[in-house]
Every structure is written in structure tokens, then in C-alpha cells.
C-alpha positions in Angstrom: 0.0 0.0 0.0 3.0 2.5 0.7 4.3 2.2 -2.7 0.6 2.8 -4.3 0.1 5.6 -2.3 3.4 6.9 -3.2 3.2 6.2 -7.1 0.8 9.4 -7.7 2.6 12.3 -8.7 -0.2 14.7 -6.7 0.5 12.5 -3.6 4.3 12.6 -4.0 3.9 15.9 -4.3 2.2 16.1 -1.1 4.9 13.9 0.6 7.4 16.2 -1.1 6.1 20.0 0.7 5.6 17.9 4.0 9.6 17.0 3.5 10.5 20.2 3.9 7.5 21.5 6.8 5.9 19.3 8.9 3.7 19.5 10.6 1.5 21.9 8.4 -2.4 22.8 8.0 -4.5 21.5 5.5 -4.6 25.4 4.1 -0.7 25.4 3.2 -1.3 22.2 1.9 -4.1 23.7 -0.5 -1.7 26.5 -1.2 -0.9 26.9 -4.8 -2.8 23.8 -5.2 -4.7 23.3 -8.9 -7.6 21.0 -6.9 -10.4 21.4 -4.8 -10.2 21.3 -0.7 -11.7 17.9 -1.3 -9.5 16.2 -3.5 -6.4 17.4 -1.5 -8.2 15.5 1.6 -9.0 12.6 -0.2 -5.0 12.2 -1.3 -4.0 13.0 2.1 -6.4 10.5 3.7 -4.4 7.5 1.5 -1.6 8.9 2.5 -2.7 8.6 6.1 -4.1 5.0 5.3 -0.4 4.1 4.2 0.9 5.5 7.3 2.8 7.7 5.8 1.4 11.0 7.2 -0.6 11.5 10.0 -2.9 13.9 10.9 -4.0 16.3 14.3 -7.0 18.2 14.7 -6.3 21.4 16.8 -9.4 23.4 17.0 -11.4 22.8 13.6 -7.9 23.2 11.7 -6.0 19.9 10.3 -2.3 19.5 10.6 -0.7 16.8 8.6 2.4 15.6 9.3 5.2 13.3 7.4 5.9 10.0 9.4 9.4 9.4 8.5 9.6 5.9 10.1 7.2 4.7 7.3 9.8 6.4 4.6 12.7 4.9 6.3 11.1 1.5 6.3 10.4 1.8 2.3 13.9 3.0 1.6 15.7 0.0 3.9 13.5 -2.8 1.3 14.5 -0.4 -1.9 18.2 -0.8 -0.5 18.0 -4.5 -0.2 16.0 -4.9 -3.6 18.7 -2.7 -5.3 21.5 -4.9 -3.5 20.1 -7.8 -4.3 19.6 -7.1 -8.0 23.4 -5.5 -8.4 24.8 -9.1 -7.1 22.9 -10.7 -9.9 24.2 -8.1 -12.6 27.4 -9.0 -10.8 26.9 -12.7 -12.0 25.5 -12.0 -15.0 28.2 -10.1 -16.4 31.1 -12.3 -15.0 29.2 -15.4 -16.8 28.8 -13.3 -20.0 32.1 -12.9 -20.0 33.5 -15.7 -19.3 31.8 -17.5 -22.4 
């Protein structure tokens, strides 16, 4: 689910202006924003859902803020996939040139 919810460009986006402020209200979020109030929360909601942001009420404003762990998590499996797969490039091309 972390890797769907990060494979829409609008969401990464989102993930992206919460890198570099968190926490922040929903009406930064909607800053500069080409989409309605509505469409914004639904996109931060999956992103909630993945546990990759989380979100605060104080008073009747919302505050959404980037969990980091979740991030971290996603780039540790990335860094094993990407090990994993330069070992067996590593085979590859010593048997191809070895023939």
C-alpha cells in the first residue's frame, strides 16, 4: 500500500512540501494547489491510510504531518532490492564474460 500511495505524482507531491515542513495545516497544503479542498483530503487521507502521514485536529484546523519511520522503512527494502539485483548483474556479467 506505501508504494501505491506513493506512485501518484499529486501525492508525491504532497509527501514532497511535508519533507521540507511538517507538521503543516491543511490550508498550506491547498496553497498553490490546482484542486479542490476535497481532492487534496482525499489524497492525504491514502496517504494517512499508508501510514505515511498522519494527521492532528487542533481546534477545527487539520495538521498533517510526514511519518518518516514509514519512509525509512520503504527506503531500507528499496536498498536491499537494489543490493540484491546488483549481485545478480554482478553474475550476469562475469558469466557473460566468461563464455
Amino acid at each position: 500500500m506505501l508504494f501505491a500511495a506513493l506512485g501518484d505524482p499529486t501525492r508525491l507531491a504532497l509527501v514532497g512540501r511535508l519533507s521540507e515542513v511538517s507538521p503543516q495545516p491543511l490550508s498550506r497544503l491547498l496553497a498553490n494547489a490546482e484542486m479542490t479542498r476535497q481532492a487534496v483530503s482525499k489524497h492525504l487521507g491514502v496517504l494517512e491510510r499508508a501510514g505515511i502521514v498522519s494527521c492532528e485536529k487542533v481546534g477545527r484546523e487539520s495538521r498533517y504531518a510526514l511519518e518518516r519511520a514509514q519512509l525509512d522503512l520503504a527506503k531500507t527494502y528499496l536498498e536491499e532490492v537494489s543490493r540484491q539485483w546488483d549481485a545478480r548483474l554482478s553474475r550476469l556479467k562475469a558469466f557473460v564474460e566468461t563464455t
